[in-house]
N, CA, C and O of each residue as an XYZ file, in Angstrom:
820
protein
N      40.048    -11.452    118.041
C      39.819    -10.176    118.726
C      39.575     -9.078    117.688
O      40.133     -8.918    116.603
N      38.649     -8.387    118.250
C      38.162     -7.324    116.858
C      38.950     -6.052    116.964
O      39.002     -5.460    118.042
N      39.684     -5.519    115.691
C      40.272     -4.407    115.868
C      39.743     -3.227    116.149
O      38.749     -2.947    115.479
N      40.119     -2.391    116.985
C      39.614     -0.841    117.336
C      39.049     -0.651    115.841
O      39.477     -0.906    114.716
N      37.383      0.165    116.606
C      36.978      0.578    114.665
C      36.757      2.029    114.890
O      36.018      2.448    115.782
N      37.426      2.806    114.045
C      36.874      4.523    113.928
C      35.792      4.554    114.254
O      35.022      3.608    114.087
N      35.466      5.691    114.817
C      34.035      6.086    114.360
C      33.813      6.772    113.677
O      32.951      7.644    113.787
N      34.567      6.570    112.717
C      33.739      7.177    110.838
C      34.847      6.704    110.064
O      36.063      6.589    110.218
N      33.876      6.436    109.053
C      34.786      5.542    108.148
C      34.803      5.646    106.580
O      35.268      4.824    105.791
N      34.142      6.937    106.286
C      33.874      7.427    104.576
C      33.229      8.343    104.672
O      32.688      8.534    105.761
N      33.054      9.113    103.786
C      32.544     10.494    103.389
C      32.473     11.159    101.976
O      33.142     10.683    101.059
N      31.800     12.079    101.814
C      31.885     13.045    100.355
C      31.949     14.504    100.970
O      31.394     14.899    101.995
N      32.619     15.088    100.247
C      32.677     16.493    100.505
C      32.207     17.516     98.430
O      32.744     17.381     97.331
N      31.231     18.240     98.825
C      31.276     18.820     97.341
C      32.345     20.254     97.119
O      31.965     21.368     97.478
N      33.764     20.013     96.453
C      34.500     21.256     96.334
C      34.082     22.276     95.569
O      33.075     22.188     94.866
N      34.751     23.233     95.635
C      34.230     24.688     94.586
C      35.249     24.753     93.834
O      36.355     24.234     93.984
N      34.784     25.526     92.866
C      35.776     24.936     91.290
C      37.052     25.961     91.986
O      36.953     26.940     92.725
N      38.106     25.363     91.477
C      39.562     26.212     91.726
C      39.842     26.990     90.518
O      39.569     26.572     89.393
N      40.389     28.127     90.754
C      40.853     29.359     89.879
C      42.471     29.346     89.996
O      42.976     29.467     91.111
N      43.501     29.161     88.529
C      44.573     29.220     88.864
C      45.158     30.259     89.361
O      44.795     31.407     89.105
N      46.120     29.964     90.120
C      46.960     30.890     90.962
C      46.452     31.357     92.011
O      47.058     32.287     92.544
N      45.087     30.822     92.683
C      43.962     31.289     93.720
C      44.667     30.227     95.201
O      45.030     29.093     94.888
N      44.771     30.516     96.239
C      45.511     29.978     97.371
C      44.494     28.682     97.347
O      43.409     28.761     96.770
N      44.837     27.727     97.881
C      43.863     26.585     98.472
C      42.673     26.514     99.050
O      42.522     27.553     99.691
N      41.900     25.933     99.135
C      40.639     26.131    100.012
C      40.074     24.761    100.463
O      39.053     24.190    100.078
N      41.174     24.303    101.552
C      40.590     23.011    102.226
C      39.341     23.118    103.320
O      38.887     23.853    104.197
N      39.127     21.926    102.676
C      37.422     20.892    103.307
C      37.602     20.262    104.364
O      38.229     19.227    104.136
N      37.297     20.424    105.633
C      37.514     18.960    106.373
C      36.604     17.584    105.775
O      35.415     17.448    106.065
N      37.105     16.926    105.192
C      36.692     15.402    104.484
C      36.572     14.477    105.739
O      35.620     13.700    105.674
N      37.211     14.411    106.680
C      37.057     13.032    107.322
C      37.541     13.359    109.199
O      38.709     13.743    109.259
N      37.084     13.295    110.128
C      38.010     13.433    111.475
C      37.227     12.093    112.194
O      36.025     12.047    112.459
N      38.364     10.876    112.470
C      37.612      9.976    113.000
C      38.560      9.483    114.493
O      39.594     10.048    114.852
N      37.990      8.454    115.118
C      38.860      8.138    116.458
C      38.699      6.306    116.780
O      37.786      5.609    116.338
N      39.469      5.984    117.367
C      39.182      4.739    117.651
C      39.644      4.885    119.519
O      39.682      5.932    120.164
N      39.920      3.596    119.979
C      40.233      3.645    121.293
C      41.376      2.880    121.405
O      41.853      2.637    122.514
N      41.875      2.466    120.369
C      42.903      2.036    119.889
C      43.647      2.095    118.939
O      43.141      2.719    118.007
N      45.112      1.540    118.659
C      45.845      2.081    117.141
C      45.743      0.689    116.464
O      45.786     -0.353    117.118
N      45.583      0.742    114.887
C      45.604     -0.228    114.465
C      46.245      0.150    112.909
O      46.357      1.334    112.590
N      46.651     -0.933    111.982
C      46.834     -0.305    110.776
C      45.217     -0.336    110.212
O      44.422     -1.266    110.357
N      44.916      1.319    109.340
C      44.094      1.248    108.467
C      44.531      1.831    106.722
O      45.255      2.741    106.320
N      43.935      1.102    106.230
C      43.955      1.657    104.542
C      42.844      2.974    104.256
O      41.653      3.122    104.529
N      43.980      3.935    103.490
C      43.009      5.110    103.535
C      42.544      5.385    102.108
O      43.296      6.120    101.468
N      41.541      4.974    101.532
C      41.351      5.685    100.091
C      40.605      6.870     99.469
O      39.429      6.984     99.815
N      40.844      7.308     99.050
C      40.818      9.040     98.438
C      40.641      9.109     97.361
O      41.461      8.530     96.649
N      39.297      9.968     96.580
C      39.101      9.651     95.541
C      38.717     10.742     94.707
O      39.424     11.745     94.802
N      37.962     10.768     94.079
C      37.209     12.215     93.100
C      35.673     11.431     92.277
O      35.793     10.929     91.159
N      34.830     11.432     92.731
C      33.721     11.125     91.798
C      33.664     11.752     90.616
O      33.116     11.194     89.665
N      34.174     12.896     90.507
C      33.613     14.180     89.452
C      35.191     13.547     88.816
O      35.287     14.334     87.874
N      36.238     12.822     88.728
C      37.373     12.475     88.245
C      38.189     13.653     87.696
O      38.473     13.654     86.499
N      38.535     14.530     88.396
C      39.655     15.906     88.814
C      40.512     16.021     89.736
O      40.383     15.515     90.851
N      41.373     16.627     89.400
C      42.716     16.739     90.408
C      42.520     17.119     92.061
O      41.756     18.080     92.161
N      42.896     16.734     93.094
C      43.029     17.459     94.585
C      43.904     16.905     95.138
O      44.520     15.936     94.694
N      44.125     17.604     96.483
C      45.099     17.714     97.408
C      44.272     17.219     98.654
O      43.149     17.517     99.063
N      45.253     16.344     99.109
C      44.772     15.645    101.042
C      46.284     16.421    101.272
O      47.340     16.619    100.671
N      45.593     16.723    102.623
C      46.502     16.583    103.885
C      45.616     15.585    104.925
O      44.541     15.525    105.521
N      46.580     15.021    104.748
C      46.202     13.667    106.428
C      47.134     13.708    107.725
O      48.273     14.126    107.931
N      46.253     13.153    108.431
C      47.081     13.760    110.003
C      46.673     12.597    110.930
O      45.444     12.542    110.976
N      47.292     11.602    111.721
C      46.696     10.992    112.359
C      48.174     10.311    113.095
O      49.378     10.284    112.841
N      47.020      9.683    114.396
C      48.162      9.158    115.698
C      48.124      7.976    115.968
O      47.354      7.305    115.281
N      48.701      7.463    116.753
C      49.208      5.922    117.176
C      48.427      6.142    118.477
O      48.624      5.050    119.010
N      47.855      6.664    119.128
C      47.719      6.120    120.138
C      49.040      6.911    121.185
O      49.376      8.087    121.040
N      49.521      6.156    122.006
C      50.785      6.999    122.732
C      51.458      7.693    122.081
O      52.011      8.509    122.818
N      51.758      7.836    120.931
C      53.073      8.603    119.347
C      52.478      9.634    119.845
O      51.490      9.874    120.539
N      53.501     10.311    119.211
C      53.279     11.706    118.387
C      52.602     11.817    116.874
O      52.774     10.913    116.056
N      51.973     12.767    116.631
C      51.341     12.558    115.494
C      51.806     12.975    114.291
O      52.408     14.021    114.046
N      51.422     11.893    113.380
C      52.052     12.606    111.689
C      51.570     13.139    110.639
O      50.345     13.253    110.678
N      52.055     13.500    109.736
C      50.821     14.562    108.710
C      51.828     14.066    107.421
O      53.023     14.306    107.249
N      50.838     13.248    106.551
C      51.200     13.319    104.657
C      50.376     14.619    104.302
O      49.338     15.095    104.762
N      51.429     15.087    103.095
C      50.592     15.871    101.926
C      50.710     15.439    100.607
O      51.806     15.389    100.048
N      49.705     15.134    100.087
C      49.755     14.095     98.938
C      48.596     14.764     97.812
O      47.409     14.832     98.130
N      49.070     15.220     96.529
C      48.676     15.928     95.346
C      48.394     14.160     94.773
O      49.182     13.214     94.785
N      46.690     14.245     94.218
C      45.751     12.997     93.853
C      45.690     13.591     92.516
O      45.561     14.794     92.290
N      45.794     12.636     91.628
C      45.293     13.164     90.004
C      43.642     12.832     90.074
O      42.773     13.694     89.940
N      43.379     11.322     90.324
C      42.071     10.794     90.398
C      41.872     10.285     92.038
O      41.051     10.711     92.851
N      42.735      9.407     92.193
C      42.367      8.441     93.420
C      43.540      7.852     93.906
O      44.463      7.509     93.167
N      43.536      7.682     95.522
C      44.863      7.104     96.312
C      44.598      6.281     97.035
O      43.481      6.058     97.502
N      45.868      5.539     97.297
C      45.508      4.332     98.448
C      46.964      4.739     99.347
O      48.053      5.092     98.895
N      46.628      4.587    100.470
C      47.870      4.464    101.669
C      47.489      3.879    102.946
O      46.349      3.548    103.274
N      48.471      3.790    103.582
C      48.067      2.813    104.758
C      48.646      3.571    106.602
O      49.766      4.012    106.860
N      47.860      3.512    107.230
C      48.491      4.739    108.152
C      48.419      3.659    109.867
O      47.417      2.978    110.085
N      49.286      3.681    110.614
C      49.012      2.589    112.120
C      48.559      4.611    112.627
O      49.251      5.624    112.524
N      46.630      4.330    113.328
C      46.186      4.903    113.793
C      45.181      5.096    114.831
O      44.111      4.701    114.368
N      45.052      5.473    115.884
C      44.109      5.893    116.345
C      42.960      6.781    116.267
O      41.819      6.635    116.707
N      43.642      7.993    115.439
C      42.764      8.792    115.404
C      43.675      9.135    113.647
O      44.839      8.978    113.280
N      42.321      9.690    112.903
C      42.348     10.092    111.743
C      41.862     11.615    111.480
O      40.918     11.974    112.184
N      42.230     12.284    110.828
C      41.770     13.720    110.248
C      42.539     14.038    108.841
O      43.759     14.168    108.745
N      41.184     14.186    107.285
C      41.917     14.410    106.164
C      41.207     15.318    105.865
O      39.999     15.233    106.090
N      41.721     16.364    105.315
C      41.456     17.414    104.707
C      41.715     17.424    103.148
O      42.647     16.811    102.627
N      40.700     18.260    102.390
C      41.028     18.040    100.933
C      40.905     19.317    100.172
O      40.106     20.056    100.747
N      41.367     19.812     99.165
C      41.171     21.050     98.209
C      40.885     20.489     96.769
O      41.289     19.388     96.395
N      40.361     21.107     96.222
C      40.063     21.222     94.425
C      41.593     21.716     94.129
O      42.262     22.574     94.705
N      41.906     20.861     93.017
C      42.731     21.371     91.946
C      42.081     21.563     90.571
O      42.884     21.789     89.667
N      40.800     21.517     90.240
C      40.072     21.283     88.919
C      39.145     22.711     89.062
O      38.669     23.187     90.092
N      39.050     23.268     87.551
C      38.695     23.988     87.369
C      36.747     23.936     87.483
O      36.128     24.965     87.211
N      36.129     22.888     87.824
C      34.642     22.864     88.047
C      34.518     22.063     89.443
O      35.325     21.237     89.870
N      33.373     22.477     90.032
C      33.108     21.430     91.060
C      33.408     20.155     91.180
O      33.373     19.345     90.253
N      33.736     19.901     92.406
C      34.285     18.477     92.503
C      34.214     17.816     93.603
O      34.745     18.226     94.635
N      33.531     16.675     93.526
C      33.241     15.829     94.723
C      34.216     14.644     95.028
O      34.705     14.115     94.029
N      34.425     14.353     95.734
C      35.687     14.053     96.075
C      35.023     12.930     97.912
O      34.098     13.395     98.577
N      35.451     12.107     98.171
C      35.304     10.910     98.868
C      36.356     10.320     99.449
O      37.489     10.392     98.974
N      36.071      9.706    100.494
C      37.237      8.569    101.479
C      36.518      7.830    101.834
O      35.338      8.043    102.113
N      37.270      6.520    101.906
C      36.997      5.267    102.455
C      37.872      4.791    103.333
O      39.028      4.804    102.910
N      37.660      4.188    104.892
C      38.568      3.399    105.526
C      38.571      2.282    105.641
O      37.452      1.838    105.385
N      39.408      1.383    105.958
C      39.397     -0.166    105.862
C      40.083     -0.352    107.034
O      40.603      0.713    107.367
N      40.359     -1.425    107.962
C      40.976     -2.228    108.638
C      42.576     -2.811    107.355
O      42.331     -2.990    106.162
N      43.478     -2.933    107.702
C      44.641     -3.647    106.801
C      45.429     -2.592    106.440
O      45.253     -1.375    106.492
N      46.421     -3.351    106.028
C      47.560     -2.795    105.506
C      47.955     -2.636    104.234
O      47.964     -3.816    103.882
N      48.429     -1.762    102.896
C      49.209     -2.031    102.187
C      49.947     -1.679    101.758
O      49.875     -0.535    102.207
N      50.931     -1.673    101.027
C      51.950     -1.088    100.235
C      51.601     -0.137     99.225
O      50.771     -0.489     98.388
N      52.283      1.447     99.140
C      51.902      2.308     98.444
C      53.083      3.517     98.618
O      53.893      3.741     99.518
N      52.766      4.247     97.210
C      53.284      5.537     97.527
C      52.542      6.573     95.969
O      51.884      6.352     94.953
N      53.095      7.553     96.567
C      52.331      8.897     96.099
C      53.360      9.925     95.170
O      54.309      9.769     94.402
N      52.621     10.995     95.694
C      53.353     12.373     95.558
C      52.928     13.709     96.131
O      52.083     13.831     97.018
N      53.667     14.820     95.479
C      53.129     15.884     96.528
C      53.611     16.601     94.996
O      54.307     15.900     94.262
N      53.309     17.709     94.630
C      52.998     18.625     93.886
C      53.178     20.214     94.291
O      52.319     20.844     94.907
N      54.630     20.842     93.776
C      54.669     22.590     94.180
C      54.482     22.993     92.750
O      54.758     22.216     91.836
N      54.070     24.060     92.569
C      54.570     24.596     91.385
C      55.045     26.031     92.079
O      54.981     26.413     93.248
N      55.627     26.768     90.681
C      56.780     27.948     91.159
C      56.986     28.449     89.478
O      56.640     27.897     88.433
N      57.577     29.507     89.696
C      57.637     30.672     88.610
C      58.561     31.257     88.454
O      58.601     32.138     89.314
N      59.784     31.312     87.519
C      61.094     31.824     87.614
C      61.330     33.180     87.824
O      61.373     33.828     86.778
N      61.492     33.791     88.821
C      61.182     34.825     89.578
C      63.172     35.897     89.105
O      64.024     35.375     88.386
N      63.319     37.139     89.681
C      64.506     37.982     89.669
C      64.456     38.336     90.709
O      63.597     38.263     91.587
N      66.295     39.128     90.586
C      66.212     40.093     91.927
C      67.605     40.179     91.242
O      68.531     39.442     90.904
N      67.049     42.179     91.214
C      67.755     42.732     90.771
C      68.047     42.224     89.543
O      69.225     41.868     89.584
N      67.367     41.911     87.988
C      67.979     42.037     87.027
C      68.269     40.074     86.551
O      68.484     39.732     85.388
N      68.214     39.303     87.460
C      69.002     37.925     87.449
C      68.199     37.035     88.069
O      67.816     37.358     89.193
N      67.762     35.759     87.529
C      67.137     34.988     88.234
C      67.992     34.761     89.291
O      69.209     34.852     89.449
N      66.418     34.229     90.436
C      66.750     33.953     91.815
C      65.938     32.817     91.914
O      64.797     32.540     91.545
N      67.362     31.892     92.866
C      66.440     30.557     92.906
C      64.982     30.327     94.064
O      64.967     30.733     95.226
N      64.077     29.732     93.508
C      63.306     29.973     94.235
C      63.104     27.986     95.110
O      63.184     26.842     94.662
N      62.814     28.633     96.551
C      62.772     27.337     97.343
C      61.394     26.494     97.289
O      60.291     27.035     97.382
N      61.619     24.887     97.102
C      60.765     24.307     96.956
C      60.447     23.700     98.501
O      61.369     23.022     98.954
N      59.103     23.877     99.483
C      58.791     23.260    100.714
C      58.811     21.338    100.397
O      58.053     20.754     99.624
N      59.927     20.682    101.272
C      59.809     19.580    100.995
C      58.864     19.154    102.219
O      58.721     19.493    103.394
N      58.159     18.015    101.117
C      57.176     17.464    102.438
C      57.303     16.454    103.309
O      58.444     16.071    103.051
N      56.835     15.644    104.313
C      57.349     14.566    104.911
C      56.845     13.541    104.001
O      55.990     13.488    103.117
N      57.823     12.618    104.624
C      57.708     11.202    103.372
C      58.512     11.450    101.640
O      58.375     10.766    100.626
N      59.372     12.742    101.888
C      59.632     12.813    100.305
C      60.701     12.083    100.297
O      61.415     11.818    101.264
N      60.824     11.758     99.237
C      61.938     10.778     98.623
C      62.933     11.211     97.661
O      64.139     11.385     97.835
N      62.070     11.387     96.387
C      63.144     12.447     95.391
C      61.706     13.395     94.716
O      60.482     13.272     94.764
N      62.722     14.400     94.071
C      61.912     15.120     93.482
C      62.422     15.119     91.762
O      63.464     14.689     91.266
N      61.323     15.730     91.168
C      61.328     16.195     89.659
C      61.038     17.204     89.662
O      60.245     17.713     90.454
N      61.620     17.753     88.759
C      61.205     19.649     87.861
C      60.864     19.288     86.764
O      61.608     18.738     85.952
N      59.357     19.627     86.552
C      59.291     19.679     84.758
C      58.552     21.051     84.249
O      57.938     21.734     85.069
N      58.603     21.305     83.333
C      57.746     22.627     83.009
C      57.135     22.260     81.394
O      57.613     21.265     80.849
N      56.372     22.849     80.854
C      55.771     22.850     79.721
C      56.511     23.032     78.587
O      56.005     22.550     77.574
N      57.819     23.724     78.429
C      58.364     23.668     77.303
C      59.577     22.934     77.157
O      60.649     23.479     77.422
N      59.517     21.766     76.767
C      61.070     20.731     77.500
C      62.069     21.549     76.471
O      63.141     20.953     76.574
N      62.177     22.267     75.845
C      63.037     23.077     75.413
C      64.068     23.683     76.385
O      65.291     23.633     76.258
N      63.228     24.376     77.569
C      63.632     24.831     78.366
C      63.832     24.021     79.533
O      63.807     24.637     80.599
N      63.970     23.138     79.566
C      64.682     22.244     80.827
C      66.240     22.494     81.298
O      66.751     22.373     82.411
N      66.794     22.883     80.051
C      68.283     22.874     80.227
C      68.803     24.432     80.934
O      69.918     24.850     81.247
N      67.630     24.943     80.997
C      68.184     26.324     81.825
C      67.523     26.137     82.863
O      67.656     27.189     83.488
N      66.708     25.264     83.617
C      66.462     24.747     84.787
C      67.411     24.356     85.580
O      68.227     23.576     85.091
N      67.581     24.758     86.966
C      68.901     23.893     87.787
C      68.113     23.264     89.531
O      67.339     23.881     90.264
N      68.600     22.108     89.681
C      68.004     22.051     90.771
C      69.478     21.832     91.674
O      70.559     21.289     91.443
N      68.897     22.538     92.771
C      69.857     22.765     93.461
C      69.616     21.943     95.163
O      68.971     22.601     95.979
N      70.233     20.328     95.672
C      70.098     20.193     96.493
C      70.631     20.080     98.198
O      70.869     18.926     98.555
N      70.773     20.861     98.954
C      71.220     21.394    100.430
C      71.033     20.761    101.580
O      70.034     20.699    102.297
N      72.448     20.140    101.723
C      72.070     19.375    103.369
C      71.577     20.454    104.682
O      71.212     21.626    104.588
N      71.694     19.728    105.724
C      71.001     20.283    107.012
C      71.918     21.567    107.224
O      71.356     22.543    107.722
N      73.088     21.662    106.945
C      73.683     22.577    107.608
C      74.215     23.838    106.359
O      75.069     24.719    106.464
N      73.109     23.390    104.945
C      73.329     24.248    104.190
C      74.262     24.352    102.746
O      74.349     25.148    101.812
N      74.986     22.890    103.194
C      76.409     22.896    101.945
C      75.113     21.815    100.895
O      74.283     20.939    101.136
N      75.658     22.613     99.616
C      75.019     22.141     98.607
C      75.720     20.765     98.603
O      76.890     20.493     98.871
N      74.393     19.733     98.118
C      75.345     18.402     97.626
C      74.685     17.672     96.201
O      74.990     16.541     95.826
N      73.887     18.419     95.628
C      73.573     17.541     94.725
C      73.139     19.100     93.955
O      72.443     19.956     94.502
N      73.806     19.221     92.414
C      73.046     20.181     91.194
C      72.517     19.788     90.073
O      73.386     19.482     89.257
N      71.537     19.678     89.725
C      71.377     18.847     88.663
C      70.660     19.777     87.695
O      69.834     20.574     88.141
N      70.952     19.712     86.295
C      70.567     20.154     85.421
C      69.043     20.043     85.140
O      68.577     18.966     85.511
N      68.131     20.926     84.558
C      66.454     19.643     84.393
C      66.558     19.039     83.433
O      65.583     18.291     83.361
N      67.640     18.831     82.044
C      67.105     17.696     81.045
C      68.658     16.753     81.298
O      69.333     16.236     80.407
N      68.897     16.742     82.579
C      69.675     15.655     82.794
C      69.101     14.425     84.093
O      69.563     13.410     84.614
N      67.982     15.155     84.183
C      67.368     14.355     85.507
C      66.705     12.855     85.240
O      66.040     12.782     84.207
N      66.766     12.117     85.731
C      66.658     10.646     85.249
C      65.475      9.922     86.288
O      65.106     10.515     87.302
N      65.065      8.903     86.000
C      64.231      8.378     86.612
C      62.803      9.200     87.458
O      61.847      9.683     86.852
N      62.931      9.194     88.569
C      62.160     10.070     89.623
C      62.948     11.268     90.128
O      62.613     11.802     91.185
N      63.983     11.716     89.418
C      64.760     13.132     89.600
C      65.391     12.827     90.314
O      65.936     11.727     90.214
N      65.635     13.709     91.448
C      66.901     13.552     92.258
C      66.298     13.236     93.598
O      65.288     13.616     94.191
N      67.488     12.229     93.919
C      67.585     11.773     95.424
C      67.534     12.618     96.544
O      68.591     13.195     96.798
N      66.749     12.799     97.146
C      66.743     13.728     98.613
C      68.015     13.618     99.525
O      68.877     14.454     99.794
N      67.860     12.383     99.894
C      68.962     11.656    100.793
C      68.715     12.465    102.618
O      67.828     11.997    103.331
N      69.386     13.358    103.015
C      69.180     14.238    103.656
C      69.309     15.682    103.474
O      69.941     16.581    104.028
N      68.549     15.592    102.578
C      68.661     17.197    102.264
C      67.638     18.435    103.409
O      66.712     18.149    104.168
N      68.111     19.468    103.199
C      67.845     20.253    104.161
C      66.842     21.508    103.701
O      66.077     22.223    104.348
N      67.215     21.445    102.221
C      66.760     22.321    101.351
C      66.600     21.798     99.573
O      67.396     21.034     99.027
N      65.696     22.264     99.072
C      65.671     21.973     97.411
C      65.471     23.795     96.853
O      64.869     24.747     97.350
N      66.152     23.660     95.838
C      65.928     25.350     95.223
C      65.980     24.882     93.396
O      66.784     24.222     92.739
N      65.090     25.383     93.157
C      65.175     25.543     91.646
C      65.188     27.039     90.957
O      64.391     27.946     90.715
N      66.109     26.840     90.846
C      66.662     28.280     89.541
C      65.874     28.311     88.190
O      65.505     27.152     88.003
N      65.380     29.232     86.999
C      64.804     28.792     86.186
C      64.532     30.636     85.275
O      64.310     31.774     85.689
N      64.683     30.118     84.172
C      64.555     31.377     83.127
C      63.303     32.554     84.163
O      62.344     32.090     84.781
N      63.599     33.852     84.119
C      62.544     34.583     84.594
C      61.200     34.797     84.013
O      60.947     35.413     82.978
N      60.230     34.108     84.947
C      58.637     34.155     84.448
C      58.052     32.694     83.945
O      56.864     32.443     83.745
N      59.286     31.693     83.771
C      59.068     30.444     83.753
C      57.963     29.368     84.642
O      58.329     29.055     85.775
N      56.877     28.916     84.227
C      56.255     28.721     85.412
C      56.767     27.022     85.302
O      57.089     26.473     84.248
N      56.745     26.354     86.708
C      57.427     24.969     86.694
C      56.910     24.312     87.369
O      56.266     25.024     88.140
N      56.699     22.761     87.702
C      56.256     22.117     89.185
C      57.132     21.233     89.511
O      57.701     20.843     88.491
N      57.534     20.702     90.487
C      58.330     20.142     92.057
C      57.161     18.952     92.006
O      56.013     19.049     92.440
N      57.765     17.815     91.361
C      56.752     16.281     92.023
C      57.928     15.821     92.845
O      59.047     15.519     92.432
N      57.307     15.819     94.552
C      58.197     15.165     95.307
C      57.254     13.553     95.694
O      56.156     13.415     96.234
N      58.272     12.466     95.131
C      57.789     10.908     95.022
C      57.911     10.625     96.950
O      58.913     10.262     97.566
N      56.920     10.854     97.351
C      56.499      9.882     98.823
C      57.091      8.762     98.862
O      57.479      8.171     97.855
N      57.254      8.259    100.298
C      57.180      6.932    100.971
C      56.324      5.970    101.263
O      56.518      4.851    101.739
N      54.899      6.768    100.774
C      53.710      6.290    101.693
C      52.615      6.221    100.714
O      51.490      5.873    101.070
């Protein structure tokens, strides 16, 4: 029996070069449908080989629908049970950039990341921690910044649902893929004032 097939199944989109510190400027890359849910493999790429951002969004069929946000250095693979598909993409690279998807029928095993950056900000005189948006599918996160000198005045600070801190971790004590989410409710990183830093939160997907 032949599986439900999208009706669209790859694309190119040409981006405009990104300017740092300039807000996002997503593309619709891909909106497809089937008449059924099936697993498909989604791959995401960069011809011009530069950094971007997907947001993907897609349904089961009867479900409710879900949305990854996933920061690409070059190219991704993930696997989504869908009916209907919609990915959106932005430039992270400073020149034009073309950028592509492919769908497949199948399944596989994968995971990603998602990418904040942030800037050690005051109030009143004293750093203030500033909150990192966790995304769905996160797992743990890392803080790193450009001068590992300064890691040790980095703090990450992590907050269950109802607000009580349960996890602080220093940044040059962080190990592996940083710290465990678990159920956290909140992530905050504290950090020298004017410090600029980034938040890799390691996906499920």
């Amino acid at each position: 029996m032949a599986l439900p097939r999208l009706s669209r199944r790859s694309h190119q989109e040409k981006l405009a070069a990104y300017t740092d510190g300039a807000d996002l400027s997503f593309v619709d890359l891909l909106r497809a449908e089937a008449c059924g849910g099936a697993w498909r493999i989604v791959e995401a790429y960069s011809a011009s080989g530069a950094p971007f951002e997907l947001h993907a969004a897609w349904s089961g069929g009867e479900g409710m629908g879900q949305e990854a946000k996933i920061t690409v250095p070059r190219a991704t693979r993930f696997a989504v049970f869908a009916s209907s598909l919609s990915l959106k993409v932005a430039n992270l690279g400073a020149s034009e950039n073309r950028v592509g998807c492919n769908v497949a029928d199948g399944y596989c095993v994968s995971s990603n990341q998602y990418e904040v950056r942030g800037t050690g900000t005051e109030d009143q005189g004293t750093s203030s921690p500033v909150e990192l948006p966790i995304p769905p599918f996160a797992a743990h996160v890392r803080v790193d910044c450009a001068d590992e000198a300064q890691l040790a005045s980095i703090v990450i600070v992590v907050s269950d649902g109802v607000g009580v801190a349960r996890a602080e971790v220093k940044g040059d004590k962080q190990t592996g893929l940083g710290v465990a989410l678990g159920a956290a409710g909140k992530v905050t990183v504290s950090a020298p004032i004017g410090l600029r830093f980034r938040g890799v939160f390691h996906l499920s997907i």
